[in-house]
Every structure is written in structure tokens, then in C-alpha cells.
C-alpha positions as a printed NumPy array, in Angstrom:
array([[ 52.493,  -6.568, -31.373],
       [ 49.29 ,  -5.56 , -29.577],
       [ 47.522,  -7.106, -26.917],
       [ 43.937,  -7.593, -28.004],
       [ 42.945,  -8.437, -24.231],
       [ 43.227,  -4.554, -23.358],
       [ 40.815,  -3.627, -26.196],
       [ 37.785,  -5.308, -24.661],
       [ 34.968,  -3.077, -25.171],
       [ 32.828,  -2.158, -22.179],
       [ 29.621,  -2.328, -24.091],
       [ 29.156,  -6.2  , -23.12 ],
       [ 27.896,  -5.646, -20.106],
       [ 26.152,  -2.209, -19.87 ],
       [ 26.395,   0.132, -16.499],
       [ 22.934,   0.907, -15.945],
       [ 22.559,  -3.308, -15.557],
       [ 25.092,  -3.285, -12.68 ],
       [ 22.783,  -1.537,  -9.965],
       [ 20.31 ,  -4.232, -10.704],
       [ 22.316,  -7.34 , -10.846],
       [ 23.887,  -6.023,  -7.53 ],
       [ 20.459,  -6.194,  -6.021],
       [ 19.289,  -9.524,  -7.362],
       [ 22.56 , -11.694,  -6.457],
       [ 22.105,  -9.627,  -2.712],
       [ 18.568, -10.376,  -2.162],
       [ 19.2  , -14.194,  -3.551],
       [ 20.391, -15.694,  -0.02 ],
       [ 17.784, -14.435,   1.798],
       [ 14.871, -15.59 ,  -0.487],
       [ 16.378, -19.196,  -0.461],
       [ 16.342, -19.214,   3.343],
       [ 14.887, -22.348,   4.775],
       [ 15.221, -21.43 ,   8.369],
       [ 14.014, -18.248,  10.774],
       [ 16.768, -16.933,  12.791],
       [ 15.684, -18.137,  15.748],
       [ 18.22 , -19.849,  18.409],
       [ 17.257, -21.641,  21.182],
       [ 19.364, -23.161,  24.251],
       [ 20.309, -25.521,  24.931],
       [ 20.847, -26.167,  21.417],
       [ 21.184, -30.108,  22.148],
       [ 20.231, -31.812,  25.133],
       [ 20.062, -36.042,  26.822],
       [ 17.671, -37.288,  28.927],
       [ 17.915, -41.034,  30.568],
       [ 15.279, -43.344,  30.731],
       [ 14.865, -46.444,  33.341],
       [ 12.367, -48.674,  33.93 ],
       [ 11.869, -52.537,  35.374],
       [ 13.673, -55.734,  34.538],
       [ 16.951, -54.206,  32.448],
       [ 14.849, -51.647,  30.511],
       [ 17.257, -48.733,  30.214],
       [ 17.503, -45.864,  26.818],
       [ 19.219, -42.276,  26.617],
       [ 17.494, -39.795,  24.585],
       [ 19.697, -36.996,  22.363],
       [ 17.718, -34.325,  21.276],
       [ 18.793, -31.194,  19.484],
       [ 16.888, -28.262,  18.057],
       [ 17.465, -28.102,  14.336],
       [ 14.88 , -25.051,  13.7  ],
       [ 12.071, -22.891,  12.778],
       [ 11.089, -24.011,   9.442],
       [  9.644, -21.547,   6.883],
       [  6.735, -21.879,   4.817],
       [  7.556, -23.986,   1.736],
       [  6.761, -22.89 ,  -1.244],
       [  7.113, -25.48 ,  -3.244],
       [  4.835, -28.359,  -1.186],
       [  2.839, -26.139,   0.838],
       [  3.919, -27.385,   3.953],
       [  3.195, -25.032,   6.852],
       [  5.797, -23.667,   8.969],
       [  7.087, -25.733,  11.008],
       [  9.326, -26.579,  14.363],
       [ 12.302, -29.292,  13.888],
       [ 13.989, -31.283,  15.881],
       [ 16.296, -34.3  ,  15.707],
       [ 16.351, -37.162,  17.885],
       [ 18.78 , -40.325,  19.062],
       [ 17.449, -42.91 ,  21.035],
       [ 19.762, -45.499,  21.948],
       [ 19.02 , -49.274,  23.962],
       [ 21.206, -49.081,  27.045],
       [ 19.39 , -52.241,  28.43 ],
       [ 18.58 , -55.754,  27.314],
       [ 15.095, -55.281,  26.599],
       [ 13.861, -53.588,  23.066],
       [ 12.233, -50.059,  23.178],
       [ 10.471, -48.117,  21.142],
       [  9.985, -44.29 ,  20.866],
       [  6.139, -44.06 ,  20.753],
       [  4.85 , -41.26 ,  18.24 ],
       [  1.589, -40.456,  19.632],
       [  3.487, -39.231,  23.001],
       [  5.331, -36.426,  20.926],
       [  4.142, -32.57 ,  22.234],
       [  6.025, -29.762,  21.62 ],
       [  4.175, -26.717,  23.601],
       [  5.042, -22.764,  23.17 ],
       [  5.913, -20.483,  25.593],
       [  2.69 , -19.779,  25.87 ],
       [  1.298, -23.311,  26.673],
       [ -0.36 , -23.321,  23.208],
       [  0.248, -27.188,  21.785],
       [  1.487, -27.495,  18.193],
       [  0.552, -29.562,  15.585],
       [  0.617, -33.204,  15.358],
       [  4.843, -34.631,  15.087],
       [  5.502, -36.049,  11.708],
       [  8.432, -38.245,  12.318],
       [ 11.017, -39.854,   9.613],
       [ 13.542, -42.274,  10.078],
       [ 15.361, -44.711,   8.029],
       [ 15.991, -47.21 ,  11.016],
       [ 13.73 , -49.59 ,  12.21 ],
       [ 10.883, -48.411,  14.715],
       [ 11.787, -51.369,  17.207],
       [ 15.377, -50.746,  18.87 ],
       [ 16.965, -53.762,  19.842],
       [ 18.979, -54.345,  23.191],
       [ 22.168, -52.003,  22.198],
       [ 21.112, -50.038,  19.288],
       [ 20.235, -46.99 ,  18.319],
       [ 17.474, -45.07 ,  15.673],
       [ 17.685, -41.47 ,  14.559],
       [ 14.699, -39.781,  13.728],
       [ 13.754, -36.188,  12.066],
       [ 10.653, -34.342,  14.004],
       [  8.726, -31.971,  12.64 ],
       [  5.604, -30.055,  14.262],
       [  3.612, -27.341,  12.422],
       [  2.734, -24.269,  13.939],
       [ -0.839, -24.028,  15.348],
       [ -2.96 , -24.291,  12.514],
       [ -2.83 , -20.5  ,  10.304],
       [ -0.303, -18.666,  12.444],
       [  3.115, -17.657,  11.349],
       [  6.457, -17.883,  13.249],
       [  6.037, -14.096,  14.333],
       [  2.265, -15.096,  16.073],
       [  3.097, -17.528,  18.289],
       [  5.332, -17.422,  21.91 ],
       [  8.449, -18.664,  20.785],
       [ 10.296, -17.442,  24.081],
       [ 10.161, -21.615,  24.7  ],
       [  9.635, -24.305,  23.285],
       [  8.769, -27.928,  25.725],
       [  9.485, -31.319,  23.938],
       [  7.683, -34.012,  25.712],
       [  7.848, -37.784,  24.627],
       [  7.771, -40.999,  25.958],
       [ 10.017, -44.638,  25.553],
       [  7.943, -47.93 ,  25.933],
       [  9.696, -51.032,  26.932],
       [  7.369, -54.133,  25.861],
       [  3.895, -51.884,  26.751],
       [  5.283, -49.601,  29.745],
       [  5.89 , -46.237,  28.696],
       [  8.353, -43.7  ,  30.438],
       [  8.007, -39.95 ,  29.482],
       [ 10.364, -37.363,  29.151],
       [ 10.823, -34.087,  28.253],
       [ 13.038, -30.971,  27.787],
       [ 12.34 , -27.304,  27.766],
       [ 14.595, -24.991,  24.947],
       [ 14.898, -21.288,  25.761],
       [ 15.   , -19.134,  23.051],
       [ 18.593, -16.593,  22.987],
       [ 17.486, -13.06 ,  21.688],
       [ 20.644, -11.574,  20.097],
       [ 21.39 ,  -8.223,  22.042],
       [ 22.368,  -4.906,  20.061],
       [ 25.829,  -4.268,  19.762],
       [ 26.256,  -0.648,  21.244],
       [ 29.135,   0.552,  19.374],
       [ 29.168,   3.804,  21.462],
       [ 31.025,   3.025,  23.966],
       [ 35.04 ,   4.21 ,  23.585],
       [ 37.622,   5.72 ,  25.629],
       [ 40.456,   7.676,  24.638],
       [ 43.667,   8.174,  27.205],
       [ 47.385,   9.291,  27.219],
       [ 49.29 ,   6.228,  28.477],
       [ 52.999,   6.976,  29.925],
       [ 55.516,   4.426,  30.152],
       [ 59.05 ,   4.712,  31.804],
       [ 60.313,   4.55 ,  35.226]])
């Protein structure tokens, strides 16, 4: 009886292809990147809000990331964030668009927000509404062009008309080189 499995012949898949596939399946995570590597701190972050007659609202905010260039839409690069704003008082708030800045290291504003949410823009006395913020680079610059040491988020809460703004400054973490050059060798003795 012979085993036909061992007789497989080679020829189905050719050596000289193997270099190349190796390549393209390697190169394949970062071309589908959607993010920079850049890592800021702190990577989320609260900030209260008070104002007169039982208006009251805490703020979440965490840095999502740098957005690359898509591709697809041709939307420029762009900064994101995601926000939580929840009621804490008895009078309804809302998180005013217009007030949203975000400012590089540099003090160089970026583009307009563009914010999404699926709740309702109103928040009712002890609710809360998640939103998606996204600000494009100044206009024709690339991630690598602008001072992304910082970033400051600035935005404001009204309660029926009165606004109160906040905001919250992310420092960017620079990886450090690992310096694998450091070693010691010794002669350890044990006994009494």
C-alpha cells in the first residue's frame, strides 16, 4: 500500500514565487494601516463642568488617533478623538460644536471638528451622548509637518444658553531606543 500524500510534487507552488509572496503578505499590514504611531498621554482624560441653578456635566475624553490619509474618500489626515458627556444635574445640556479647537504644539489651530453621534444632541437631566471627533490637519500638511509634541482640546457645555468651556492638553510619548548594550557578566559564589 502506498501513501499517495508523500508523492506530492513540489512543482505546485514554484520556489522562485516564495521570496515574493514573503514580501507581499509582510508589507500587507502596514499598507492597511489606518493610524500613525503616534501616542499621546494621557490617553483618556474627565473634566467637570458646573454652572447656576443645578446645571452640572462630566466630560470623558480620550485620544483615539492620528488618522491617515484615506484613500478611498479623500479625506485628509486627520486628529480623533472620542467624547462622553454625561447630565449630572437637572437641567439639559448640550455640547456646542462650534466651541470645538484642537491646537498643536505649536499653537497652529486645526481644521474645523466634524462630529458624529448616534444620540440625541440635547442631553437630558441624567443622560449621557457619545460622540466621534475628528479635526483635519491644517489645510495641505501631513502628520510629519505639523508640532505634534501636543495636542489642546478645548470645548464648551451650554446649559439653556450659558456656555462653560473646558479643555485638556495631551502630551505626545516618544518611544525611547532600547540600548541593548548594556550587560554584565560575574562569578557568583554561594556557600557559607
Amino acid at each position: 500500500m502506498k501513501l499517495s500524500i508523500l508523492r506530492c510534487p513540489i512543482r505546485l507552488f514554484p520556489m522562485r514565487l516564495c521570496p515574493m509572496l514573503f514580501c507581499i503578505v509582510a508589507l500587507l499590514p502596514g499598507c492597511a494601516a489606518k493610524y500613525y504611531d503616534a501616542r499621546f498621554v494621557p490617553q483618556t482624560t474627565e473634566a467637570s463642568f458646573t454652572g447656576e441653578a443645578g446645571a452640572q456635566a462630566r466630560s470623558v475624553v480620550s485620544f483615539v488617533g492620528v488618522r491617515r490619509k484615506d484613500r478611498k474618500t479623500g479625506a485628509p489626515p486627520q486628529v480623533e478623538f472620542r467624547m462622553r458627556v454625561e447630565n449630572l444635574g437637572k437641567v439639559s445640556c448640550t455640547l456646542e460644536q462650534h466651541s470645538l479647537q484642537l491646537l498643536s504644539g505649536a499653537l497652529e489651530p486645526f481644521g474645523a471638528a466634524q462630529l458624529s453621534s448616534d444620540d440625541p444632541p440635547v442631553i437630558v437631566a441624567g443622560a449621557a451622548s457619545n460622540y466621534d471627533i475628528l479635526f483635519p490637519l491644517p489645510a495641505g500638511r501631513g502628520a510629519n509637518e505639523v508640532d505634534l509634541r501636543s495636542l489642546n482640546l478645548r470645548w464648551a457645555v451650554s446649559f439653556d444658553g450659558a456656555e462653560v468651556t473646558n479643555g485638556v492638553t495631551f502630551e505626545r510619548v516618544v518611544p525611547q531606543p532600547y540600548e541593548s548594550s548594556h550587560f554584565s557578566v560575574g562569578i557568583g559564589f554561594w556557600g557559607s
